[in-house]
C-alpha positions as CSV (number, residue, x, y, z in Angstrom):
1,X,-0.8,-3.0,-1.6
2,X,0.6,0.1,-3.5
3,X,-2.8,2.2,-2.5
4,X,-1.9,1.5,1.4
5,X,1.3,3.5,0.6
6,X,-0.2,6.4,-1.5
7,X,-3.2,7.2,1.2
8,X,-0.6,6.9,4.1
9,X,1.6,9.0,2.3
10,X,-1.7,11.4,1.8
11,X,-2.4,10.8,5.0
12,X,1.6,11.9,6.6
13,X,1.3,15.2,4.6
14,X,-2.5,16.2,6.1
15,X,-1.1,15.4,9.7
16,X,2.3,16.1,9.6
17,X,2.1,19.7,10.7
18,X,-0.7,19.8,12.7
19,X,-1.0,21.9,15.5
20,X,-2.0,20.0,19.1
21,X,-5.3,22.7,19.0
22,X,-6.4,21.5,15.9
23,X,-5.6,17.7,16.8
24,X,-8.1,18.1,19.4
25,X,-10.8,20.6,17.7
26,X,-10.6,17.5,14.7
27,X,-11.0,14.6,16.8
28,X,-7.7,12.9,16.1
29,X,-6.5,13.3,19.7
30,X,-7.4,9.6,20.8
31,X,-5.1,8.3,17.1
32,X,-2.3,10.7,18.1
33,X,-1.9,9.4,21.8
34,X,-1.0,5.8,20.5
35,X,0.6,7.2,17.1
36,X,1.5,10.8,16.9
37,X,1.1,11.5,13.5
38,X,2.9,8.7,12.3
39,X,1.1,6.2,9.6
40,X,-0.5,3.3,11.2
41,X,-2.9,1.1,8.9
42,X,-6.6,1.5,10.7
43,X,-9.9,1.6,9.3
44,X,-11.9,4.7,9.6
45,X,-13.9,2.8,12.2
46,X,-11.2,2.3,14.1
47,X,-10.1,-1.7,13.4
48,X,-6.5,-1.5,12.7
49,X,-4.9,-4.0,9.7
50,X,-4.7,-7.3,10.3
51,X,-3.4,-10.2,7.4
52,X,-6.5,-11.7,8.5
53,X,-8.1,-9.1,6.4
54,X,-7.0,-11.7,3.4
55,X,-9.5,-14.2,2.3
56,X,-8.0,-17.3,0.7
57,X,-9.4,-20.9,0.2
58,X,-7.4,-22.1,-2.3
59,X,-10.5,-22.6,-4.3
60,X,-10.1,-20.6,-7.6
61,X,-14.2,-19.6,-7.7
62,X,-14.2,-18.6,-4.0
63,X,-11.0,-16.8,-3.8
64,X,-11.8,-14.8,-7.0
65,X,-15.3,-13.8,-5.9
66,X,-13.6,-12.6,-2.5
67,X,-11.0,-10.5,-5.1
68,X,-14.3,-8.7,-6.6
69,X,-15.9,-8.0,-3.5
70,X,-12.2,-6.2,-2.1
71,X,-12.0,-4.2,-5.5
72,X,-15.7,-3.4,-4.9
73,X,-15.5,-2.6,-1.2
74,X,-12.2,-0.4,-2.3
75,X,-13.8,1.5,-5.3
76,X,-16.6,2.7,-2.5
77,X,-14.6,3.6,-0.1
78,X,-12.4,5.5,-2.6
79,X,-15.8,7.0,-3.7
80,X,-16.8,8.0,0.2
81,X,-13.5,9.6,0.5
82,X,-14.2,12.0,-2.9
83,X,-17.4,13.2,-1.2
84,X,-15.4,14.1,1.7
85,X,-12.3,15.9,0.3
86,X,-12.0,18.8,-1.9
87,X,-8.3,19.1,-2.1
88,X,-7.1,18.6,-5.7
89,X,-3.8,16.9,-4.1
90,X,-5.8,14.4,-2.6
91,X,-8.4,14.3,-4.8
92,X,-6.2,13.2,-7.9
93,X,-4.4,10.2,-6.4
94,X,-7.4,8.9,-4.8
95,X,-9.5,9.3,-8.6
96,X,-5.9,7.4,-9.7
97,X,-6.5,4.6,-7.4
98,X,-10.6,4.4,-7.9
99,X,-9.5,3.6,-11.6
100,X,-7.1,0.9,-10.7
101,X,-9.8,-0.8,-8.4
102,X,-12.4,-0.4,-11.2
103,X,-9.5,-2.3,-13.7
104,X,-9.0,-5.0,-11.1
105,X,-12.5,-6.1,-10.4
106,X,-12.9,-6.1,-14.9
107,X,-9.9,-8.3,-14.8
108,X,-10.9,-10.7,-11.5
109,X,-14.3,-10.8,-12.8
110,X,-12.6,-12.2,-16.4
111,X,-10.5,-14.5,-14.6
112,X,-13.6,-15.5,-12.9
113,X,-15.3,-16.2,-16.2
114,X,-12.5,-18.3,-17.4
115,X,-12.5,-20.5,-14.6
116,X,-16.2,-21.2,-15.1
117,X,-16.0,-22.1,-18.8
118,X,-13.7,-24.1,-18.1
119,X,-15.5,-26.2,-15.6
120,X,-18.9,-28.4,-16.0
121,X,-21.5,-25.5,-15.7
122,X,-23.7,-28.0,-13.6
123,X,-21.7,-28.8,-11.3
124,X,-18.8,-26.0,-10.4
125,X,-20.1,-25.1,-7.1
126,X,-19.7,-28.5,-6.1
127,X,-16.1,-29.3,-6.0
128,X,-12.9,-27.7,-6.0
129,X,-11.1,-26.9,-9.4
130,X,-7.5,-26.7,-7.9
131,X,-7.9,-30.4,-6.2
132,X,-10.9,-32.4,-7.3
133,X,-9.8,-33.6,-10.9
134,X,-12.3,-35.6,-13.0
């Protein structure tokens, strides 16, 4: 969860000093009635974090394909927010993270591998590998 704490912290030093004109003229008024300018974990649509946001099954194929698709759905965002901003300061931590996503999803996706080789290629969508022993 180390990128939550480098893009709030990106996030503090863009809104710290704003001004209550320019919190209005940029459409952050409705976020600084409930929060100031203080960090609070939201989606840019609005849904704020939940720990529901974590997918787990105990299952090692279902929770690894989950794992991709957050390092995926990160990497995107991280590339949606580099069309956006052109400010080298946060520009160069958010290129930081992007790379880290991009190392993740090689490694889950290895992981992922592993766990399938190991199993009977027939049948490894039909049972779980952490419980259902042969």
């Amino acid at each position: 969860m180390a990128h939550m704490e480098i893009v709030s912290a990106i996030l503090y030093q863009l809104t710290r000093n704003l001004s209550i004109k320019e919190i209005k003229e940029s459409g952050f008024d409705t976020y600084f009635v409930d929060h100031t300018t203080g960090v609070y974990p939201i989606a840019a649509s609005g849904v704020p974090f939940s720990a529901s946001l974590f997918q787990s099954t105990g299952d090692a194929i279902a929770d690894l394909n989950e794992d991709l698709a957050a390092e995926q759905k990160a990497r995107v965002t991280y590339d949606n927010i580099l069309r956006l901003a052109d400010d080298p300061d946060v520009r160069d931590p958010i290129k930081f993270l992007r790379a880290r996503e991009i190392v993740h999803y090689q490694r889950f996706g290895e992981g992922l591998r592993m766990v399938q080789d190991m199993l009977d290629s027939k049948n490894f969508y039909a049972f779980n590998p952490s419980f259902d022993k042969k």
